[in-house]
C-alpha positions as CSV (number, residue, x, y, z in Angstrom):
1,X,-19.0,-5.9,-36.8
2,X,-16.2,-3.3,-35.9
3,X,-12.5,-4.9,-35.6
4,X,-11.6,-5.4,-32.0
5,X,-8.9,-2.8,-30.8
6,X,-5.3,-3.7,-30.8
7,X,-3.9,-3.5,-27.5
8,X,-1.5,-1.1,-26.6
9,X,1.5,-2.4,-24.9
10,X,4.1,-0.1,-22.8
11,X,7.3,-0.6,-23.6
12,X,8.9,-3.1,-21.6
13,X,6.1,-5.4,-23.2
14,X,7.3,-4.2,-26.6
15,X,10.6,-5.4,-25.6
16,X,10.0,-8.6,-24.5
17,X,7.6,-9.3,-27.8
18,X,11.0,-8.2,-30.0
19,X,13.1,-10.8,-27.6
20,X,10.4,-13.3,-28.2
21,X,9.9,-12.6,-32.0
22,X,13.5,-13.0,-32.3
23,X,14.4,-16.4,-30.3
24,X,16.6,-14.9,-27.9
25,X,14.7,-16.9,-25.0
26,X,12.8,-20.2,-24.4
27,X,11.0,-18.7,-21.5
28,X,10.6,-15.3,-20.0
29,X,11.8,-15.2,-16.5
30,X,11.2,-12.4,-14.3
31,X,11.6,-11.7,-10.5
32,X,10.6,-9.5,-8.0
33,X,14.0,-8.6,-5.3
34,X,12.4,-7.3,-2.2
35,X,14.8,-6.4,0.5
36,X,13.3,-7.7,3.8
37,X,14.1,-4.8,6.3
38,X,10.4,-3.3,6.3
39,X,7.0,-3.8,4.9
40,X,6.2,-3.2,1.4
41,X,4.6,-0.2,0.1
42,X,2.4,0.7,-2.9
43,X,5.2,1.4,-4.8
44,X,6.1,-2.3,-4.5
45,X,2.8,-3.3,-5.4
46,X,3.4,-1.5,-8.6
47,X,6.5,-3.9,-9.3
48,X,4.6,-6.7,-8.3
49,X,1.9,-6.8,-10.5
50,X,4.2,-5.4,-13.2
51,X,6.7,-8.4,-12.7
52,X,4.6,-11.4,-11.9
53,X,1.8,-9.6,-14.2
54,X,4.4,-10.3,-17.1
55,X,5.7,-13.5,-16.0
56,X,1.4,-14.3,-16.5
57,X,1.1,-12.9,-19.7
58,X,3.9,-14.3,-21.6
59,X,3.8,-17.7,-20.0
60,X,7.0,-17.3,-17.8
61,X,7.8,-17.5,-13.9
62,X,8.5,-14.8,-12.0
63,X,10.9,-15.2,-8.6
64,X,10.8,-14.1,-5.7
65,X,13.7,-13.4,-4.1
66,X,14.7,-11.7,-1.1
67,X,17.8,-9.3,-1.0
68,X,18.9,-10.3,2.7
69,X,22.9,-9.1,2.0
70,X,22.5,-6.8,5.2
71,X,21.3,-8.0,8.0
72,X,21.7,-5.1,9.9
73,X,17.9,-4.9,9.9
74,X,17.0,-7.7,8.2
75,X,14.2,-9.5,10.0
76,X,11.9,-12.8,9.7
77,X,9.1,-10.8,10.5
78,X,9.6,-8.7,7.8
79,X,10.1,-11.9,5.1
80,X,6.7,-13.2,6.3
81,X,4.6,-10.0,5.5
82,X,6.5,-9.4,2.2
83,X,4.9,-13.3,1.4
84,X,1.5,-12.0,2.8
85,X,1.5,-8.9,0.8
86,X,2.2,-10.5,-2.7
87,X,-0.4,-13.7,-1.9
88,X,-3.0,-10.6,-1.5
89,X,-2.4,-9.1,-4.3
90,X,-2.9,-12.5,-6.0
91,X,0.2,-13.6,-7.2
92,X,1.8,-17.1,-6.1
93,X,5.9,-17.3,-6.5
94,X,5.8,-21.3,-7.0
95,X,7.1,-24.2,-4.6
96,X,9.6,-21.9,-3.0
97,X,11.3,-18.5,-2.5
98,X,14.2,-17.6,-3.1
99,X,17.6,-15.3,-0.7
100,X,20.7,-13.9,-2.1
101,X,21.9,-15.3,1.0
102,X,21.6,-19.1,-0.7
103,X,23.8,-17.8,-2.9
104,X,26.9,-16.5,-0.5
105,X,29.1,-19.4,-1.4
106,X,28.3,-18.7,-5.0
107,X,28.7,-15.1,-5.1
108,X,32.7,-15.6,-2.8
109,X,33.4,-17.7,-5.4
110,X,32.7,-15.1,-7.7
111,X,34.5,-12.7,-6.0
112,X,37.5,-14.7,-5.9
113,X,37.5,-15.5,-9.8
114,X,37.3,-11.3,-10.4
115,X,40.8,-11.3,-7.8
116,X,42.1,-14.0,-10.2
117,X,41.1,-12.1,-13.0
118,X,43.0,-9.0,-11.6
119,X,39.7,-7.1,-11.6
120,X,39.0,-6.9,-7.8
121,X,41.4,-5.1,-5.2
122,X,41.5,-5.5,-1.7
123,X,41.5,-1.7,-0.4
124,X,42.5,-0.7,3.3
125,X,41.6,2.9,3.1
126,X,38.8,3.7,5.4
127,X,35.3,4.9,3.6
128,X,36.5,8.7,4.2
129,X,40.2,8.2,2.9
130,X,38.4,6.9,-0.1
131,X,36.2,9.3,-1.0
132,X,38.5,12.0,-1.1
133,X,40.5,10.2,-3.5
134,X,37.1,9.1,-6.0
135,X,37.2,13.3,-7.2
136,X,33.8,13.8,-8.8
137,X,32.0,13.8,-11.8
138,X,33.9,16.1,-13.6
139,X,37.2,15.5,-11.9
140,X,38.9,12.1,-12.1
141,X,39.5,10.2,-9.0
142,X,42.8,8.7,-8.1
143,X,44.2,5.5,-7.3
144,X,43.9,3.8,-4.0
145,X,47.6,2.5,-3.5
146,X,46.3,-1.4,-2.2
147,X,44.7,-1.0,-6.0
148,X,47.6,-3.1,-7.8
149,X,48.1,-5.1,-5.0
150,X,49.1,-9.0,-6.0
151,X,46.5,-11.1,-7.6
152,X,48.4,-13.6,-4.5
153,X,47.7,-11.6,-1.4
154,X,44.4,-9.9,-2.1
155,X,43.1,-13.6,-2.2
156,X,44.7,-14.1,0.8
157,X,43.5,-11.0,2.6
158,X,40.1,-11.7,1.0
159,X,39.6,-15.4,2.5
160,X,41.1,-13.6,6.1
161,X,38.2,-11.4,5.8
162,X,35.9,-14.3,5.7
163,X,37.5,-16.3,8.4
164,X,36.7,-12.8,10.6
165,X,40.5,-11.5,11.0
166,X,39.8,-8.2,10.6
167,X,37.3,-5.3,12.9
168,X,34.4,-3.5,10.4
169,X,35.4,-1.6,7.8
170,X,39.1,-2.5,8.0
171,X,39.0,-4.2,4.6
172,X,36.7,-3.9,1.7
173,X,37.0,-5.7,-1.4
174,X,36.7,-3.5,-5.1
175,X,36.1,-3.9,-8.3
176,X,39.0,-2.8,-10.3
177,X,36.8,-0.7,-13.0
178,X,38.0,2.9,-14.1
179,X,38.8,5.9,-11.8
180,X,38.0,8.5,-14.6
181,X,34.5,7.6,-15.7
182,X,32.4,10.4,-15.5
183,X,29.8,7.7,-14.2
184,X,30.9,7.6,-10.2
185,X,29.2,3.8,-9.8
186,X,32.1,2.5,-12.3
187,X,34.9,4.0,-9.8
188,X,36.2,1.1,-8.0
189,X,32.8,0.3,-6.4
190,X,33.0,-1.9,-3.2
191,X,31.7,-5.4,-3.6
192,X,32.5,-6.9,-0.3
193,X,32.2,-5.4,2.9
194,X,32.8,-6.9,6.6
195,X,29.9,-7.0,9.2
196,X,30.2,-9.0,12.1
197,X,26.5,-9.2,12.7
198,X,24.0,-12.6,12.8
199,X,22.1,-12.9,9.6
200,X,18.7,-14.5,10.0
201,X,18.8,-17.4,7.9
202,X,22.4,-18.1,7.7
203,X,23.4,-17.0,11.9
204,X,27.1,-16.4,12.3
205,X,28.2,-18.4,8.9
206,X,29.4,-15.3,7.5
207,X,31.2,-11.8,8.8
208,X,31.3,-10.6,4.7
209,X,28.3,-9.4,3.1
210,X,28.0,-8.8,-0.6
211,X,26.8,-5.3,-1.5
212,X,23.9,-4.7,-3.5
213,X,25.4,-4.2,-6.5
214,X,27.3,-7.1,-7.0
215,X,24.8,-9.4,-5.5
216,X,22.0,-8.5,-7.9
217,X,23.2,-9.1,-11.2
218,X,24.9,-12.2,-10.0
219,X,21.8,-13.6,-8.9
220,X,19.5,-12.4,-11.7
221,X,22.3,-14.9,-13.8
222,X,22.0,-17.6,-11.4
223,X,18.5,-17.7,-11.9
224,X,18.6,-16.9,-15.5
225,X,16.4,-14.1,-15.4
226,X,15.8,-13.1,-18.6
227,X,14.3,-9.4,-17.6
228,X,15.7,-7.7,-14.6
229,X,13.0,-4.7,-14.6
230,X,14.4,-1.8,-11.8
231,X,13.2,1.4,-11.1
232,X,14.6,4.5,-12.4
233,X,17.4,5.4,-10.1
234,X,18.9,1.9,-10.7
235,X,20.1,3.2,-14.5
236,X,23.1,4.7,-13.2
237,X,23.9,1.5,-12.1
238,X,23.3,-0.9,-15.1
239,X,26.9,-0.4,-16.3
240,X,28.1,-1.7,-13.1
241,X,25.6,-4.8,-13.7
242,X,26.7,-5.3,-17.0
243,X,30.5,-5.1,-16.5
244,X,30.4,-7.8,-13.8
245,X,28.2,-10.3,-15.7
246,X,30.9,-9.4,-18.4
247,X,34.1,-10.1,-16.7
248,X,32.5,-13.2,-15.0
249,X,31.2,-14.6,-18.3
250,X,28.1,-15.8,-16.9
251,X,24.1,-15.7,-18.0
252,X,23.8,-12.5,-19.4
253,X,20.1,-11.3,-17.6
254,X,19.6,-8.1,-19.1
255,X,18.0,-4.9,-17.1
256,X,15.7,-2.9,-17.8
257,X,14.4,1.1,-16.0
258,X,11.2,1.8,-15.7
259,X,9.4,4.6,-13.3
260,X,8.9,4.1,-10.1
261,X,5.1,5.6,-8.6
262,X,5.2,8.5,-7.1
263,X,2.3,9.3,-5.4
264,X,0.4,12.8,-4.2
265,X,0.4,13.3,-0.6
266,X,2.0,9.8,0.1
267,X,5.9,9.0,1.5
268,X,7.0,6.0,-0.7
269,X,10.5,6.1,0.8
270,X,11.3,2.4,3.1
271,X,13.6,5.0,5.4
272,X,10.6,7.5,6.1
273,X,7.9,5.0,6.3
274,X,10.3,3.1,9.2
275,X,11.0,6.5,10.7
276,X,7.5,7.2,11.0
277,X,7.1,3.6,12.8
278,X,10.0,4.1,15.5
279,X,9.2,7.2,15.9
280,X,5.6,6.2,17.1
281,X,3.8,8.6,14.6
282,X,2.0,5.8,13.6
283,X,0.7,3.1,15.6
284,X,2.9,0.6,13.4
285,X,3.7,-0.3,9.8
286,X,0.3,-1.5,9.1
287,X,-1.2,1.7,10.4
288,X,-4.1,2.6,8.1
289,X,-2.9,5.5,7.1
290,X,0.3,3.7,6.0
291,X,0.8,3.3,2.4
292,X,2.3,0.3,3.2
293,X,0.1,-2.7,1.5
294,X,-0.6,-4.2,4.8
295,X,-1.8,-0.6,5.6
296,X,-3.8,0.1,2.9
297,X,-5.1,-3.4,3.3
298,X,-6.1,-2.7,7.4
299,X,-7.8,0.4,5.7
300,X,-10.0,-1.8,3.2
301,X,-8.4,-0.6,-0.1
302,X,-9.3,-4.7,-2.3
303,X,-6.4,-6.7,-3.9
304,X,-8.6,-5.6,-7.1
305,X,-8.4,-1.9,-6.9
306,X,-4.7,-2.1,-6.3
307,X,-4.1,-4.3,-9.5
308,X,-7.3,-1.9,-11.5
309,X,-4.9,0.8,-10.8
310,X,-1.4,0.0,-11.3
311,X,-2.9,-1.2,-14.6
312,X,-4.6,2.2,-15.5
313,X,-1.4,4.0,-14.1
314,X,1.0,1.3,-16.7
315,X,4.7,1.9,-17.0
316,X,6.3,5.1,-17.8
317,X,9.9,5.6,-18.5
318,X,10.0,9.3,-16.9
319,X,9.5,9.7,-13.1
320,X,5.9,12.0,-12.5
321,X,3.6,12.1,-10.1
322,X,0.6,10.2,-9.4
323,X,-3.1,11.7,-8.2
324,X,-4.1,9.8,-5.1
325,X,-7.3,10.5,-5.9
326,X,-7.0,8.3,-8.9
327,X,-6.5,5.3,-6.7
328,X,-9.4,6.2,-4.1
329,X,-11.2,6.1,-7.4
330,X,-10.3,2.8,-8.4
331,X,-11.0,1.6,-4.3
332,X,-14.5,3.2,-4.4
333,X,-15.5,1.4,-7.9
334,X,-14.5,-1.9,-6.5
335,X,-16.3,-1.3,-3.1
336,X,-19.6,0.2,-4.3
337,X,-20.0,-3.4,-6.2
338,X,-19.2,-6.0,-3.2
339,X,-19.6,-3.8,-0.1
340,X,-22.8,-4.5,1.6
341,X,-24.7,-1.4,2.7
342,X,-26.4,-0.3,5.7
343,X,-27.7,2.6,7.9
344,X,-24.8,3.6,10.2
345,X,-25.8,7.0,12.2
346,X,-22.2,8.4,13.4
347,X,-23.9,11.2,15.9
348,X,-27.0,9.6,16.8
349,X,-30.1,11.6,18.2
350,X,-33.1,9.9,19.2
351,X,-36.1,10.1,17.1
352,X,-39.8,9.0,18.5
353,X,-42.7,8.2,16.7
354,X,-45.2,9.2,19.0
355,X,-48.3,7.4,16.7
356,X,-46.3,4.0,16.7
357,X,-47.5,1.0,18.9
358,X,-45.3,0.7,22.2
359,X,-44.0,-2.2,21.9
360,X,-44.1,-2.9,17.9
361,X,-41.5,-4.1,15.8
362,X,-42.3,-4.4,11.9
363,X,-39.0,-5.6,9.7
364,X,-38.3,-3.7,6.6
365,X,-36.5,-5.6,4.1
366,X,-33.2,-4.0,2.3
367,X,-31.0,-4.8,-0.5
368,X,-27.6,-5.9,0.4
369,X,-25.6,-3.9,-2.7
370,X,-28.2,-3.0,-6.0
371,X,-25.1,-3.1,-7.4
372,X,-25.0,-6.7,-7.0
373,X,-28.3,-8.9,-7.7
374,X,-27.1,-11.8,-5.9
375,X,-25.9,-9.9,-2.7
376,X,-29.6,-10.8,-1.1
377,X,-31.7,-9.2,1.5
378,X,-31.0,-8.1,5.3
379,X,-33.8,-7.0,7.7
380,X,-34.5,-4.0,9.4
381,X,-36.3,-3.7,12.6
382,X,-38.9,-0.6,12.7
383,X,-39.4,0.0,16.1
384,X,-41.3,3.5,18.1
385,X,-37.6,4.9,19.2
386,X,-35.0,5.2,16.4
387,X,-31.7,6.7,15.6
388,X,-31.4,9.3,13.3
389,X,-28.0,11.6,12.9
390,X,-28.0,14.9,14.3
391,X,-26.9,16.9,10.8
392,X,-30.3,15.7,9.4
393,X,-32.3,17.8,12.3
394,X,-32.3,21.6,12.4
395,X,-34.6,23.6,14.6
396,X,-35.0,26.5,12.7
397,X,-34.2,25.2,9.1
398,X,-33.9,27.4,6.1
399,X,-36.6,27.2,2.9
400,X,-38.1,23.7,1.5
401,X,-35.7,24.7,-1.2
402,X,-32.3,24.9,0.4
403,X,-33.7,22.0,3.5
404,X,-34.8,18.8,2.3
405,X,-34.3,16.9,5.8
406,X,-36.1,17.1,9.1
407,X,-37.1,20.3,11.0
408,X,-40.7,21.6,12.4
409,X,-43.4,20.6,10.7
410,X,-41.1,19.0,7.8
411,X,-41.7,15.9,6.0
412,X,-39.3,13.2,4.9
413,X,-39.1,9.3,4.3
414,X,-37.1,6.7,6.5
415,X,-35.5,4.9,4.1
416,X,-37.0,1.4,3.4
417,X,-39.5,2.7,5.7
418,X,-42.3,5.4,6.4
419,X,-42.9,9.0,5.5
420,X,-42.4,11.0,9.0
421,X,-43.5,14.5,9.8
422,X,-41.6,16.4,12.7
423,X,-44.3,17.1,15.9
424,X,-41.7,18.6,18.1
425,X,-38.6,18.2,19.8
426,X,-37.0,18.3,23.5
427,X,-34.3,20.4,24.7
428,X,-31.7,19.9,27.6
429,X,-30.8,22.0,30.4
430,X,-28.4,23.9,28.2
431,X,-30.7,24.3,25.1
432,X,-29.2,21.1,22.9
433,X,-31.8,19.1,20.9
434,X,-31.8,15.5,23.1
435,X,-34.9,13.9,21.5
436,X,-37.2,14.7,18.4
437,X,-40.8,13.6,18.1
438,X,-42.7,12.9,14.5
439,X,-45.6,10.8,13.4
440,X,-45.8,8.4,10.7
441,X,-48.5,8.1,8.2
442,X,-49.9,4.4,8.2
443,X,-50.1,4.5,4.3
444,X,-46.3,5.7,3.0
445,X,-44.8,1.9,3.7
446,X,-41.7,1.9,0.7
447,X,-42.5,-0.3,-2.0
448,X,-46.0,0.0,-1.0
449,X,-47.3,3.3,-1.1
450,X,-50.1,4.4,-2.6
451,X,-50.6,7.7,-0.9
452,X,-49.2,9.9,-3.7
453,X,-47.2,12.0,-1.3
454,X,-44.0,13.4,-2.7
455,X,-41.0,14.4,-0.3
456,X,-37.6,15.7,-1.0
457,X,-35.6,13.8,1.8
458,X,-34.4,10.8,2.6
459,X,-33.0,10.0,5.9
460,X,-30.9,6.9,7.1
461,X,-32.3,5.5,10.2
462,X,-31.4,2.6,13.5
463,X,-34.0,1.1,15.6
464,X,-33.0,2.2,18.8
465,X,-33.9,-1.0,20.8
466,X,-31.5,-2.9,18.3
467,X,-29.1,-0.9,17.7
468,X,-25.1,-2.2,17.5
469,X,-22.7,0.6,19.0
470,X,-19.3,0.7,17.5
471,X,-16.1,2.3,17.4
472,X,-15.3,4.2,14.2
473,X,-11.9,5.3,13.3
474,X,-12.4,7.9,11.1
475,X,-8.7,7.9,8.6
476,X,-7.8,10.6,6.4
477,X,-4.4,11.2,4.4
478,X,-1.5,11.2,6.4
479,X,0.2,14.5,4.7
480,X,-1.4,17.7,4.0
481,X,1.7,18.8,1.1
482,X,0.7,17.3,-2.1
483,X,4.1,16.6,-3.4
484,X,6.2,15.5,-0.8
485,X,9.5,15.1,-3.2
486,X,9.7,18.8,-3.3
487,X,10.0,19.5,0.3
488,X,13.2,21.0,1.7
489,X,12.5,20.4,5.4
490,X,11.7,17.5,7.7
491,X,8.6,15.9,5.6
492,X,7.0,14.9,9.3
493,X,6.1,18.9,9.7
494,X,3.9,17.5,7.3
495,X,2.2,15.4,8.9
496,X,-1.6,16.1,8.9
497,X,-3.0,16.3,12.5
498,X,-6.6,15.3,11.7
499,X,-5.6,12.0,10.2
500,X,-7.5,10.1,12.7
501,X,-10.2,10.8,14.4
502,X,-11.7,8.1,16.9
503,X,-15.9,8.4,16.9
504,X,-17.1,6.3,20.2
505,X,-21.4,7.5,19.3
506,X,-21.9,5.9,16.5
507,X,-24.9,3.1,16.2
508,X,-25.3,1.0,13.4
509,X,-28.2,-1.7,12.2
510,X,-28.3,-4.8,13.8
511,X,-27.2,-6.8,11.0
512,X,-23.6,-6.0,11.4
513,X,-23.8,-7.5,14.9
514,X,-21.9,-11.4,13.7
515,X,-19.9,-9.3,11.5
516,X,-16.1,-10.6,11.1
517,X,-13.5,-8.9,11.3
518,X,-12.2,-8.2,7.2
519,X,-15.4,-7.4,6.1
520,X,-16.6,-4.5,4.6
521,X,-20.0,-1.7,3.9
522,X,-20.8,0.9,2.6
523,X,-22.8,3.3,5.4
524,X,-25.2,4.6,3.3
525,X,-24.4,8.6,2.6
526,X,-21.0,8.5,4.7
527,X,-18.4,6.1,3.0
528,X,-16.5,2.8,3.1
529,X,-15.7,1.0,6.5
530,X,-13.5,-2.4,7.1
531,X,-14.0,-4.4,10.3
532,X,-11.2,-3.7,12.0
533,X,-8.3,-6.4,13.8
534,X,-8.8,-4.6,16.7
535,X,-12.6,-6.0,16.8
536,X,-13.2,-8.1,20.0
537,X,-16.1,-9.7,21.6
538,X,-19.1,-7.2,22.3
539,X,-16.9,-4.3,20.9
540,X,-17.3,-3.8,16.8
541,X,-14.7,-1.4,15.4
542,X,-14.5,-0.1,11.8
543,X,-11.7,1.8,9.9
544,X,-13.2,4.3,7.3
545,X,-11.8,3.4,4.1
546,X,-12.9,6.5,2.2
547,X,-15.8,8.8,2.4
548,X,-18.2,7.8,-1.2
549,X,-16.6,10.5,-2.8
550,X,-13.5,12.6,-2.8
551,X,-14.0,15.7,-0.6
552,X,-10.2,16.4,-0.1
553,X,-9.7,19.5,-2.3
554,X,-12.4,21.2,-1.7
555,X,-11.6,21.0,2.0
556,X,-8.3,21.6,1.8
557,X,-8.4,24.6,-0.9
């Protein structure tokens, strides 16, 4: 027997088995911060399974708390999806989440021991006055002249700023850091700032809001997180995190960079997403075409495919970009083992077989998924009138060779059904094929035929007196530019036009006709639908998920 391959671990794993191997923690504890002022997006999903993956692996926890310090558009409605999204995706937080904002009492006390310490200032200059002083990252910044106020009255001031003496941005409070360092987060940051605006857990309790900044680090060491894992941009920011933990002398939670997904033909900015919402370019943040997770999950994309491909994708500590297409891989290899298929004919034309009794219905018996043995049967109703789709008929087709569907004269099989030959056909008024007549030949039954005929073609096919109309919404990428981090002008110019497409002809087989709204099928030769929310008594309507194999580049090249 060969030996069994070692697995490979990305770094941050290798990191945690050295903090392991050397006793620096009894438990690994991770968390995941969202800040509740939008949905989450595939990037988050990333961070997700990376966080609570770890927290699994190494038999930690992993938190989740919410970064409400700015409740400017902080919103319940926004807390409750971020739970959704994550139970989804599989992972469970424990008996109970966690806010910065339970911590505000904490974190002013906090605050008040760095003004005791003489390393927090409270400043007066406006956010303008300020900056011109900060100089750059070349040129030192200068003083503000509040900076060596007394220890005395900048607690004073600082509790008057709690108790609402003062308008918005009148005061801020500041870390007392270094004014030369060539890294601009370490020049007298702001920690505090005032915003007389309700918070929606804590109302009217407070008019001073931590910044992010000081909030995080703080509350990673309240919770004792062992492995405070950001994204890239966040390095510029570690000294800041370590220098507060430092001067506080609390838990020392340690962070760690890794690199955020990027991927092609996607937005994964919060700001652009939301912009897209308000803006109404998007019928909402769970828009199909959304890469938000509540999107993607309207859309049909599986809590499997997302976790199958953040695990293929694994941690890098340079930003890239990501394929798309690697993603509708990982979708389509998850669907095409549950999804139950079925005929779905998206421009129907009627098809009569003139040689079939009147009023005779035989059922055909189908797989659910070959894919899966245990998915079962479903029945199809044979019937004289049936639905084929219009792309499978020509009137004057090209060669046997180049042709293998219907035309004059031209044989092909019904799928689970009979071999058909084409009779004829029946024009309108203005010369459009309406109706198109064959025969069937009696001894061709699938899974019974002993005729020894041999056709090329095989057409998808709905009984006509059975057949369950629907609503199709046909979704495609949202953005036509592949890399949309590269783009110097408004990314919504972007935008791509034929991103939906609403398809009010299609009939599908009746035994979609209970179906709930969630699940999802393969239509045989078209691609991956999802019952959609929208779905209402007597009207069935599915979101295309993706078509059963990429076709993007080669239409878009």
């Amino acid at each position: 027997m060969g030996q069994k391959k070692k697995e490979s671990l990305n770094f941050i794993e290798q990191l945690i088995e050295r903090d392991v191997k050397e006793g620096k923690f009894i438990k690994i504890q991770t968390r995941f911060p969202p800040e509740p002022n939008g949905y989450l997006h595939i990037g988050h999903a990333k961070s997700i399974c990376l966080n609570f993956g770890l927290a699994q692996k190494y038999g930690g926890e992993c938190n989740l708390r919410f970064d409400d310090t700015n409740p400017e558009k902080e919103e319940t409605e926004y807390v409750n999806s971020i739970k959704e999204d994550i139970r989804w995706l599989g992972f469970d937080w424990g008996p109970s989440a966690y806010y910065t904002s339970d911590y505000f009492e904490r974190l002013y006390q906090f605050a008040v021991r760095l003004i005791e310490k003489g390393s927090a200032y409270v400043d007066e200059l406006s956010a303008v006055e300020f900056n011109k002083l900060k100089g750059s990252p070349t040129e030192p910044g200068k003083e503000s002249p509040f900076r060596n106020r007394p220890i005395e009255e900048n607690i004073k001031i600082f509790e008057a700023m709690r108790l609402g003496a003062f308008q918005d941005g009148e005061r801020v409070l500041r870390a007392k850091i270094d004014m030369s360092s060539p890294n601009m987060h370490l020049r007298d940051p702001i920690l505090y700032r005032i915003k007389h605006l309700a918070h929606h857990r804590t109302g009217s309790k407070w008019c001073i809001y931590p910044t992010y900044d000081f909030a995080h680090g703080q509350s990673d060491s309240i919770e004792q997180i062992t492995h405070s894992l950001c994204t890239l941009e966040f390095e510029v920011h570690r000294p800041l995190y370590d220098w507060l933990i430092q001067q506080l002398e609390i838990y020392p939670s340690k962070q760690t960079e890794f690199a955020r997904l990027n991927l092609s033909y996607t937005i994964v900015s919060k700001r652009s997403l939301r912009e897209l919402v308000e803006g109404h370019y998007v019928a909402g943040w769970d828009d199909p075409r959304m890469p938000t997770i509540s999107g993607i999950r309207r859309r049909g994309f599986t809590a499997k495919s997302i976790r199958k491909f953040t695990e293929i994708i694994g941690v890098a500590r340079r930003n890239g970009i990501t394929d798309v297409a690697l993603l509708e891989h990982s979708v389509r290899e998850d669907l095409n083992k549950t999804a139950h298929r079925i005929f779905g004919i998206m421009d129907p034309i009627k098809l009569i077989i003139t040689n079939w009794p009147l009023d005779y219905q035989e059922v055909m018996m189908a797989e659910n998924n070959p894919e899966d043995k245990t998915s079962g049967t479903r029945e199809l109703p044979f019937t004289r009138e049936l639905f084929i789709d219009r792309s499978d008929f020509l009137e004057d087709p090209p060669s046997p060779k180049k042709w293998f569907r219907l035309g004059p004269d031209r044989e092909v099989r019904l799928k689970k059904g009979y071999i058909i030959k084409c009779t004829g056909f029946k024009k309108s008024e203005n010369g459009e094929v309406v109706e198109i007549y064959a025969e069937y030949d009696p001894n061709t039954k699938s899974g019974q035929d002993m005729s020894g005929k041999k056709v090329k073609g095989t057409l998808g096919w709905v009984s006509a007196p059975n057949a369950v109309s629907a609503e199709i919404r046909m979704y495609d990428r949202l953005f036509l530019t592949e890399n949309l981090d590269k783009i110097e002008d408004d990314f919504k110019t972007h935008l791509n036009p034929d991103s939906l497409t609403i398809n009010n002809k299609a009939v599908l087989e009746p035994s979609v006709r209970h179906a709930q709204v969630g699940d999802q099928f393969q239509f045989e030769r078209i691609g991956y639908f999802r019952v959609d929310e929208d779905s209402h008594y007597g009207k069935l309507i599915f979101n295309r998920t993706l078509a059963l194999r990429d076709g993007w580049n080669k239409r878009n090249n």
